[in-house]
GUVEX-439049 format. One record per residue: residue number from 1; x, y, z of N, C-alpha, C in turn. Coordinates in Angstrom, 2 decimals, m for minus. Layout:
<atoms>
{NUM; {X; Y; Z}; {X; Y; Z}; {X; Y; Z}},
...
</atoms>
This chain:
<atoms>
{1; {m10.16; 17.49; 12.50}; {m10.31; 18.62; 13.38}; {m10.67; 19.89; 12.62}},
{2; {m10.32; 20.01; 11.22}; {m10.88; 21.46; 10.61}; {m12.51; 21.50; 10.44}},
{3; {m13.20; 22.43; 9.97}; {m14.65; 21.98; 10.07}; {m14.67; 22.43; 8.57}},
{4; {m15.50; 21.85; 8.07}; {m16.00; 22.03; 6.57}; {m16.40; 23.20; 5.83}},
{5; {m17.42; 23.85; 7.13}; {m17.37; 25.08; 6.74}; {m16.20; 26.63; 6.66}},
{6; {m15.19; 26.25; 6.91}; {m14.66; 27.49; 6.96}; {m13.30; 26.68; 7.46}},
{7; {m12.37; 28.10; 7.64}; {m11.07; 27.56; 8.73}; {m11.05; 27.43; 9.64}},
{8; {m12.21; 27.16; 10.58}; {m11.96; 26.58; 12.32}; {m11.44; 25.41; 12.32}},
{9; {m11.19; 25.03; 13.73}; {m10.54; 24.14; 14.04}; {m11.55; 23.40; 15.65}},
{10; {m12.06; 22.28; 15.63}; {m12.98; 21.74; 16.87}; {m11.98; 20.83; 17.31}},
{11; {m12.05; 20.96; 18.52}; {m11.20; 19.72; 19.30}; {m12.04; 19.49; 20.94}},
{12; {m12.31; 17.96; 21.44}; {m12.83; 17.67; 22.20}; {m14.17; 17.69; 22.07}},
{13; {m14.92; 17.82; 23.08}; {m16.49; 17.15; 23.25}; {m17.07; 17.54; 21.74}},
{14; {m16.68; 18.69; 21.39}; {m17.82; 19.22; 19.82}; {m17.13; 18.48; 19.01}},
{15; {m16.43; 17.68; 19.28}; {m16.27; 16.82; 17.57}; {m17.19; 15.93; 17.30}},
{16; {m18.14; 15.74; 18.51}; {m19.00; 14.29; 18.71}; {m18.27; 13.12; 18.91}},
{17; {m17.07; 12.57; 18.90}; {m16.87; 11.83; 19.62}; {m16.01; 11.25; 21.37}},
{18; {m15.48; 10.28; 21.16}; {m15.21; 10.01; 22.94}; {m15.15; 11.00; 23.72}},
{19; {m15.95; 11.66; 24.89}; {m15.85; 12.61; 25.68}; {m14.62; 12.24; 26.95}},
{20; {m13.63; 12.17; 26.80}; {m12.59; 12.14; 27.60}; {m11.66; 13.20; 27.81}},
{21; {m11.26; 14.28; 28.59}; {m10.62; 14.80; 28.70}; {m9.25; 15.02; 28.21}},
{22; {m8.61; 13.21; 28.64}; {m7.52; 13.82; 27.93}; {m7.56; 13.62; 26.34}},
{23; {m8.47; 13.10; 25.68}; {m8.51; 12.71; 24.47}; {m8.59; 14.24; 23.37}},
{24; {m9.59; 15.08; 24.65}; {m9.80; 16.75; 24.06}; {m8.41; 17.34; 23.89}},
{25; {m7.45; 16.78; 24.89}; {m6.59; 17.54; 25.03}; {m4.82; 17.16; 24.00}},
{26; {m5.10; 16.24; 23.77}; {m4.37; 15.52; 22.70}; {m4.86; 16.05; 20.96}},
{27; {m6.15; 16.26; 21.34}; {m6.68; 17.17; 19.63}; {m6.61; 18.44; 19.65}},
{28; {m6.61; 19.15; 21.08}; {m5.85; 20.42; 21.33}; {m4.35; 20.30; 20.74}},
{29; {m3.84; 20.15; 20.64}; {m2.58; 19.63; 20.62}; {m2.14; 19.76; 19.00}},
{30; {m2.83; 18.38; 18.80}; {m3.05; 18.18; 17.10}; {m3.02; 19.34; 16.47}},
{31; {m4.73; 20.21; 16.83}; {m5.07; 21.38; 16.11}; {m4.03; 22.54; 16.23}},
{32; {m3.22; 22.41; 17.51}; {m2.37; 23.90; 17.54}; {m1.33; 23.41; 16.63}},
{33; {m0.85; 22.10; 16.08}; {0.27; 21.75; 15.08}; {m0.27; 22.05; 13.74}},
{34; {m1.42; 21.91; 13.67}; {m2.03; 21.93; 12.38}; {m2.04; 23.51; 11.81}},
{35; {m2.19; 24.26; 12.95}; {m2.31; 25.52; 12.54}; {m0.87; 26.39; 12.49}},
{36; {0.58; 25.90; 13.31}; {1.58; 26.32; 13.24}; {2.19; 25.37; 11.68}},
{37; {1.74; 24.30; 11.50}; {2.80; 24.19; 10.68}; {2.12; 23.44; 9.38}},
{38; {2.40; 22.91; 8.26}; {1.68; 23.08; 7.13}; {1.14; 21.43; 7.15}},
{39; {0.44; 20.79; 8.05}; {m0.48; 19.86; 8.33}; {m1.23; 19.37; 7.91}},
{40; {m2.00; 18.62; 8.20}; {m4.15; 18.06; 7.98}; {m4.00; 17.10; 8.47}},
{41; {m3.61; 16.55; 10.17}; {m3.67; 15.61; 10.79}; {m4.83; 16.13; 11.48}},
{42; {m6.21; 15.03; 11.16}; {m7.55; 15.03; 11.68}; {m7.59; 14.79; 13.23}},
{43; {m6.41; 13.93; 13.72}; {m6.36; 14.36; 15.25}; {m7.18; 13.28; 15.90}},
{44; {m7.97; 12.58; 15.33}; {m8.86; 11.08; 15.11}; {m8.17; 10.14; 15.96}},
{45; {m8.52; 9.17; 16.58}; {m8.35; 7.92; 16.62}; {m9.44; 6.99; 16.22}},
{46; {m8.58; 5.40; 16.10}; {m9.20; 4.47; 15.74}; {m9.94; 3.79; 17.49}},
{47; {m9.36; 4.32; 18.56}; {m9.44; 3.81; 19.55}; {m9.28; 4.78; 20.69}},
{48; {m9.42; 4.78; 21.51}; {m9.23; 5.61; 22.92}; {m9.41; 5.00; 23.65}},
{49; {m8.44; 5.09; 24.78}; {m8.47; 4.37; 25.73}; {m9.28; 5.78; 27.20}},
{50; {m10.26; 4.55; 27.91}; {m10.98; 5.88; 28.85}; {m10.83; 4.79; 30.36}},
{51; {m11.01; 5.55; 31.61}; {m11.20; 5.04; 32.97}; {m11.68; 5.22; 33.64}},
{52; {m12.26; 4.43; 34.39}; {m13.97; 5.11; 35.24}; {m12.48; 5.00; 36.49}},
{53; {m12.06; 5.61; 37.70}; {m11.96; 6.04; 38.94}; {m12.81; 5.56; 39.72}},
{54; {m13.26; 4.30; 40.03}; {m13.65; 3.88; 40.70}; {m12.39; 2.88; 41.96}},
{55; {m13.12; 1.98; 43.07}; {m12.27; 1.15; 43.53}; {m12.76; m0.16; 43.51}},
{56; {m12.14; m0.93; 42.74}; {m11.34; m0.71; 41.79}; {m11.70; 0.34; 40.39}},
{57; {m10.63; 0.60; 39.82}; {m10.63; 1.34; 38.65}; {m10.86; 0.17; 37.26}},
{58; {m11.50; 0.63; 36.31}; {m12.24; 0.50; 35.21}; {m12.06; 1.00; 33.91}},
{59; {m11.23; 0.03; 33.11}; {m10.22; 0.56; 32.05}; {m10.96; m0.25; 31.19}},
{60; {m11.16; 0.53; 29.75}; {m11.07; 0.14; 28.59}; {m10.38; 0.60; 27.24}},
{61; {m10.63; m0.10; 26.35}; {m9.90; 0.82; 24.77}; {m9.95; m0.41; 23.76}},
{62; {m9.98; 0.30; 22.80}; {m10.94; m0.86; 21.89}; {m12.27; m1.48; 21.72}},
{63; {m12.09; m2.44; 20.77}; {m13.51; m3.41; 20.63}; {m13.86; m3.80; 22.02}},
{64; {m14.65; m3.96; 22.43}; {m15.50; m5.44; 23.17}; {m15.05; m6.49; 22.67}},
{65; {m15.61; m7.47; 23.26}; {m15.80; m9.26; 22.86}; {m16.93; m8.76; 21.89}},
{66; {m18.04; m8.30; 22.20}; {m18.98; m8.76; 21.71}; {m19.13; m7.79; 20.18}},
{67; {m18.68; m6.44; 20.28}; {m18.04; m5.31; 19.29}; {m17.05; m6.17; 18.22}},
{68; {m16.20; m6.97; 18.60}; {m15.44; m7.68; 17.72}; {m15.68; m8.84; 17.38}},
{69; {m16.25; m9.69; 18.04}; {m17.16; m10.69; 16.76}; {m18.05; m11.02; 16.13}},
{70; {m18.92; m9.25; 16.00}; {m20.04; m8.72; 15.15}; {m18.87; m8.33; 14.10}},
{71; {m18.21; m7.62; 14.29}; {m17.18; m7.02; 13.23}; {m16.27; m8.45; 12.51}},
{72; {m15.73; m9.55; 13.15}; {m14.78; m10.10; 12.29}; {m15.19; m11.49; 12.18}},
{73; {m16.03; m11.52; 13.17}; {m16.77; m13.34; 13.08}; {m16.38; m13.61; 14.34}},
{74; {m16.91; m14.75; 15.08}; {m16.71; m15.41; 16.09}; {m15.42; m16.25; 16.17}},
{75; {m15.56; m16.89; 15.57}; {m14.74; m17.67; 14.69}; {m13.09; m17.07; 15.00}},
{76; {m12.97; m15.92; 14.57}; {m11.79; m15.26; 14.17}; {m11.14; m14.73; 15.60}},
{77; {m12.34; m14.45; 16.46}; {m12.05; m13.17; 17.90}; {m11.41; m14.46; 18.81}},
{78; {m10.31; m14.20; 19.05}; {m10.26; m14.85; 20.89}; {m9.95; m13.83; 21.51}},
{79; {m10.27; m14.40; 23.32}; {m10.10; m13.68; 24.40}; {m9.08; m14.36; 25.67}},
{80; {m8.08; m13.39; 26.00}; {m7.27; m14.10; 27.00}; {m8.11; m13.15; 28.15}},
{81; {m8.21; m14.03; 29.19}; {m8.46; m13.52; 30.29}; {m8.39; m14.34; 31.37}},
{82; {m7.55; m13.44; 32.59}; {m7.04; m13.74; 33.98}; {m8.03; m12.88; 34.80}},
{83; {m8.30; m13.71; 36.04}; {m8.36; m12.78; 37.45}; {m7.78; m12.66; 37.89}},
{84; {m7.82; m11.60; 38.91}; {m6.51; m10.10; 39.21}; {m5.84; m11.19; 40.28}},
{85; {m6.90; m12.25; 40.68}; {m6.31; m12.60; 41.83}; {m5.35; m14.23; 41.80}},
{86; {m5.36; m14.37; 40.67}; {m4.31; m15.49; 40.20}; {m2.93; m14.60; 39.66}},
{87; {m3.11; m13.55; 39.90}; {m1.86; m12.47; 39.50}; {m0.68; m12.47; 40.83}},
{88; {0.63; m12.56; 40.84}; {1.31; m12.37; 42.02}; {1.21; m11.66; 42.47}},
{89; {1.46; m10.06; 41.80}; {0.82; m9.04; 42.67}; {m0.46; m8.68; 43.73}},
{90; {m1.48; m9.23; 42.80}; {m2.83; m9.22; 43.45}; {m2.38; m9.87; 44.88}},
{91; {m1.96; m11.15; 44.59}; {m1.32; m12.23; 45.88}; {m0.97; m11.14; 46.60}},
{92; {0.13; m10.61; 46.46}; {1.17; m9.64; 47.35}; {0.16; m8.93; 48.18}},
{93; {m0.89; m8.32; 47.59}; {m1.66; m7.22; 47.96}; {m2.60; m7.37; 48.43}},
{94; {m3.17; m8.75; 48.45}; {m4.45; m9.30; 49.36}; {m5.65; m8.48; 48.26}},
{95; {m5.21; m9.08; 46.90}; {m6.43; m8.25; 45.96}; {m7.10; m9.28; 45.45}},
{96; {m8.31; m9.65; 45.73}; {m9.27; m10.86; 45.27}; {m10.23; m10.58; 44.53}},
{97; {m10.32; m9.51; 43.91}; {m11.05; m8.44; 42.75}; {m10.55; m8.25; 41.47}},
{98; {m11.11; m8.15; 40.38}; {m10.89; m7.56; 39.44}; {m10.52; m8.75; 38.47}},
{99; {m9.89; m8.53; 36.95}; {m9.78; m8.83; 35.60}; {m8.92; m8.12; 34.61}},
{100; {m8.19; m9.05; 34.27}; {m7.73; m8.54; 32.49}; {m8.47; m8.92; 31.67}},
{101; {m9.06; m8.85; 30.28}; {m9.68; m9.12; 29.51}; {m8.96; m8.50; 28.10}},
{102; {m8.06; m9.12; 27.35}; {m7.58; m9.00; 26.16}; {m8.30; m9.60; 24.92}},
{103; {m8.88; m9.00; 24.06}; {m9.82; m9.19; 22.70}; {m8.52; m9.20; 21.65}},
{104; {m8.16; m10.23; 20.92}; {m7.53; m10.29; 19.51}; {m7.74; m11.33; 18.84}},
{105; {m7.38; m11.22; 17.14}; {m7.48; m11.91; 16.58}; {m6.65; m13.11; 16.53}},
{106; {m7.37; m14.22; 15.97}; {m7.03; m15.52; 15.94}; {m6.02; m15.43; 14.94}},
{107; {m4.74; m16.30; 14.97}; {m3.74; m15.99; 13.72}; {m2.98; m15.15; 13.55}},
{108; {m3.12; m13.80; 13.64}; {m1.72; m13.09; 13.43}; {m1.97; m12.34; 15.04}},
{109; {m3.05; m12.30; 15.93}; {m2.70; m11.71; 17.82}; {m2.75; m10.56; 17.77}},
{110; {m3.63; m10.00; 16.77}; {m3.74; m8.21; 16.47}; {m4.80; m8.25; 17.98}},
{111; {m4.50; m7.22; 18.46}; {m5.14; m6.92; 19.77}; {m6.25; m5.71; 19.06}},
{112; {m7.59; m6.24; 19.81}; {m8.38; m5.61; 19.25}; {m9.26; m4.56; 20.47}},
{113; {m9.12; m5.32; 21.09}; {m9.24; m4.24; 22.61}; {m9.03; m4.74; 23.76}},
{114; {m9.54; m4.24; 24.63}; {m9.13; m4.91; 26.22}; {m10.38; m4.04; 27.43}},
{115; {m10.18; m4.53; 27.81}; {m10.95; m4.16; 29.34}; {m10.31; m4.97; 30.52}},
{116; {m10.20; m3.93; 31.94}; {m9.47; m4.40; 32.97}; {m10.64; m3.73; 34.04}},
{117; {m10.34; m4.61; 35.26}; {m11.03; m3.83; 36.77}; {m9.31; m4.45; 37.48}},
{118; {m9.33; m3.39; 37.96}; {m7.90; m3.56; 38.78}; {m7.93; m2.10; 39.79}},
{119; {m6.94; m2.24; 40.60}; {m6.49; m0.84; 41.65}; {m5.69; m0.07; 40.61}},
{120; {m5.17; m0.52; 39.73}; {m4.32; 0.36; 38.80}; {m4.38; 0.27; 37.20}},
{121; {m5.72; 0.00; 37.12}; {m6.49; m0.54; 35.84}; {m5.95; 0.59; 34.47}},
{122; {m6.07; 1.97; 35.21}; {m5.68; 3.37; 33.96}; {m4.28; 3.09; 33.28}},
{123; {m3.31; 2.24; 34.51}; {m1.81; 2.78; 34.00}; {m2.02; 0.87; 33.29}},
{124; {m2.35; 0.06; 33.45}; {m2.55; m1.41; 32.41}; {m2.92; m0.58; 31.21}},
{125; {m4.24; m0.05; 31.09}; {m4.57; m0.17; 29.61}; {m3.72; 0.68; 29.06}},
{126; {m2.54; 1.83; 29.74}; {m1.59; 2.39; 28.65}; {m1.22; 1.62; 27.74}},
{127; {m0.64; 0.45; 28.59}; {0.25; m0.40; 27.76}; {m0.10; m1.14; 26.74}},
{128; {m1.72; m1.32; 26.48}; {m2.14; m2.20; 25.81}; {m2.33; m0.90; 24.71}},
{129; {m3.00; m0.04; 24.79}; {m3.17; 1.53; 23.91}; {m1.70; 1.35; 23.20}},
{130; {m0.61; 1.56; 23.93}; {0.44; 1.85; 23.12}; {1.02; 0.36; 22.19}},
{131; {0.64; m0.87; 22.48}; {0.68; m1.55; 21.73}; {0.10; m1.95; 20.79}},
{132; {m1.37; m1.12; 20.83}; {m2.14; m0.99; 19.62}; {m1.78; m0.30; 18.78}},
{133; {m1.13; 1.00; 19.12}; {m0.55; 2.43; 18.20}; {0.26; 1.83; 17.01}},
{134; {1.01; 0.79; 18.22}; {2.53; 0.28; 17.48}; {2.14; m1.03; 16.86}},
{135; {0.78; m0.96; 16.90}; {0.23; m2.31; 15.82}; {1.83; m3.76; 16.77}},
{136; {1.40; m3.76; 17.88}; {2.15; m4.77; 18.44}; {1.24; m6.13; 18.62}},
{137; {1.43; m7.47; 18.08}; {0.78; m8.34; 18.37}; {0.63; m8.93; 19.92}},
{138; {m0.50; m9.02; 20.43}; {m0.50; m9.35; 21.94}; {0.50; m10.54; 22.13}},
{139; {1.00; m11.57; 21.44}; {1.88; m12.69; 21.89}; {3.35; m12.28; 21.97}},
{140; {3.17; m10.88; 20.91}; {4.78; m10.27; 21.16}; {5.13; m9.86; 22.37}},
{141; {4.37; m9.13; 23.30}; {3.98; m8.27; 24.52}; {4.92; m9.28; 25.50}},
{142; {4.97; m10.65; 25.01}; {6.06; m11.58; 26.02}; {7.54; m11.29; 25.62}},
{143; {7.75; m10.34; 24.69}; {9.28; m10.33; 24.60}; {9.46; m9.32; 25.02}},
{144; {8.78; m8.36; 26.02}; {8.71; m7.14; 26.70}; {9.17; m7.16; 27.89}},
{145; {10.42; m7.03; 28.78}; {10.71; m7.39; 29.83}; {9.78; m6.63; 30.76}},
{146; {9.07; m6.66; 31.28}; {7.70; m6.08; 32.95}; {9.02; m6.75; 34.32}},
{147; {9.19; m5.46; 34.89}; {9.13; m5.96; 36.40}; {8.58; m6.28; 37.01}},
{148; {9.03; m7.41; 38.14}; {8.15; m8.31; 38.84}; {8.31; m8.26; 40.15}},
{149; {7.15; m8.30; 41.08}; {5.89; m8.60; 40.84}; {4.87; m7.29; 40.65}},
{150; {5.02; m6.78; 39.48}; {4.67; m5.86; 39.28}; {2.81; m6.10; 38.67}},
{151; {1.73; m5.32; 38.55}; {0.38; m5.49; 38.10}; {1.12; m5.78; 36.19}},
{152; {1.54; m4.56; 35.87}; {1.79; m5.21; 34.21}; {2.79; m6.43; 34.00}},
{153; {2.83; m7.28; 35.18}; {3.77; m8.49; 34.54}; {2.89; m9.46; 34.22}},
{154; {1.75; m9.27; 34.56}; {m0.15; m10.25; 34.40}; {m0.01; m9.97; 32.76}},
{155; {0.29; m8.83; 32.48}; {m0.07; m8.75; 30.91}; {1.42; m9.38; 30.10}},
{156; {2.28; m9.37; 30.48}; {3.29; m10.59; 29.75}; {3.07; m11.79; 29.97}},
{157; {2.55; m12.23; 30.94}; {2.25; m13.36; 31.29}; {1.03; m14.09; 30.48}},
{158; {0.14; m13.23; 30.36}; {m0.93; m13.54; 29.19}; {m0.33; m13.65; 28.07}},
{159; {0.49; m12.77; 27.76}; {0.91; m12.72; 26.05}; {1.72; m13.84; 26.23}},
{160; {2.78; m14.07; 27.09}; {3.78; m15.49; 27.11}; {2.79; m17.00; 26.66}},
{161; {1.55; m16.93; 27.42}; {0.87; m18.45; 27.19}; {0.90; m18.31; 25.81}},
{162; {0.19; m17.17; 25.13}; {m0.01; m16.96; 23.51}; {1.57; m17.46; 22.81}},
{163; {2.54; m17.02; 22.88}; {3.58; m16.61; 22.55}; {4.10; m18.48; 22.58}},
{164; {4.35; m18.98; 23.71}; {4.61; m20.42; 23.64}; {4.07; m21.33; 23.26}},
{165; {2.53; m21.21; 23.05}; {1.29; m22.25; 22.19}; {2.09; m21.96; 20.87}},
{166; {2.06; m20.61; 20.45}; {2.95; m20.45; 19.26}; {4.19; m21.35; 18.84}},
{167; {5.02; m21.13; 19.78}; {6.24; m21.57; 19.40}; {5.86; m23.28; 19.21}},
{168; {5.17; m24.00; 20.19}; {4.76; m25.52; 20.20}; {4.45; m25.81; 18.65}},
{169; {3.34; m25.04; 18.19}; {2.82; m24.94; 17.24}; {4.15; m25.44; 15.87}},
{170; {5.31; m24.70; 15.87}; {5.94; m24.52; 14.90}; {7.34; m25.66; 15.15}},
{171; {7.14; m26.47; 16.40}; {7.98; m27.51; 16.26}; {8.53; m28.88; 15.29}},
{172; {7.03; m28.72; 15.14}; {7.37; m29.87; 13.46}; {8.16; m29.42; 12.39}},
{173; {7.84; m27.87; 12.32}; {8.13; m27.25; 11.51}; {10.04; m27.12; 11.59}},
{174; {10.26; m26.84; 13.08}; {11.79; m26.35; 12.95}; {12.48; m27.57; 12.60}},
{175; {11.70; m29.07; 13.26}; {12.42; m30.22; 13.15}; {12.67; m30.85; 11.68}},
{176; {11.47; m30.39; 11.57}; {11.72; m30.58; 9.64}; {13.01; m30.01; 9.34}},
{177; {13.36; m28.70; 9.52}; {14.28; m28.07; 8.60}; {15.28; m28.47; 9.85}},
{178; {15.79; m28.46; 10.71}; {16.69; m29.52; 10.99}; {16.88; m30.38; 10.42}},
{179; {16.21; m31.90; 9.88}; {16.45; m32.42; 9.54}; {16.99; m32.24; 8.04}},
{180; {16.51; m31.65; 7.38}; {17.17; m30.83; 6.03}; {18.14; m30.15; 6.06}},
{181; {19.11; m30.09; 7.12}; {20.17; m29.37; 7.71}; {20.20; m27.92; 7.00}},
{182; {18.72; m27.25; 7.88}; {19.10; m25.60; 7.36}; {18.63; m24.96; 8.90}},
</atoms>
């Protein structure tokens, strides 16, 4: 946020990047800390999460599919993805529209982005934003209790399939050391 030439301080659209409002207003923020107190937080993200207001609404943050397996290989990217309308809620609500779309890596479930169309698509991708912040692996996201039948219980429910392929995965493994009585 400082500029090179001198002691200003740019926050929002003139930094050149994501034009989102609240994103300006979060480097507002930054810059007034930077200048009260003895700082050099650039105020940057690696990611922003933005929402088109449409009906349905139109959430993203992060890579793409296609952004992330130019960047890490094909190979490496998986994608969980549900329609809105295999969701209970959706059920509840007579919603036969829309998508989750979760981008992470193969092996350790680093979430690399997401995209949603949902009625409440802005307040989903919080959760996935703040589990990026907190470097949270998407299969962890199942040890997150979501009320039910709530729209974010679709996103534990995704991370749970991840989360139990996991655990299957490591059964040889526990039975082994059972049997080694540890």
């Amino acid at each position: 946020l400082f500029c090179h030439y001198g002691p200003s301080i740019s926050a929002g659209d003139c930094t050149g990047v994501e034009q989102y409002t609240h994103y300006a207003g979060y480097q507002g923020a930054v810059g007034a800390r930077n200048i009260l107190l003895p700082l050099k937080d650039p105020g940057m993200m690696d990611f922003v999460p933005g929402t088109t207001f449409t009906d349905p609404q139109v959430a993203s943050v992060g890579l793409t599919e296609e952004a992330a397996k130019e960047k890490y290989g094909a190979r490496k990217v998986c994608i969980a993805f549900k329609e809105l309308k295999e969701t209970d809620r959706a059920i509840c609500d007579n919603i036969d529209e829309g998508y989750i779309k979760v981008v992470y890596l193969k092996g350790n479930y680093k979430i690399l982005g997401a995209s949603i169309s949902s009625p409440v698509a802005g307040e989903l991708i919080a959760e996935i934003s703040v589990a990026m912040k907190s470097k949270m692996s998407f299969d962890m996201l199942a040890t997150v209790i979501h009320t039910y039948p709530s729209h974010s219980f679709a996103l534990q429910a995704m991370a749970a399939e991840l989360y139990y392929e996991k655990l299957v995965k490591l059964k040889p493994i526990l039975n082994f050391l059972k049997k080694i009585g540890l």
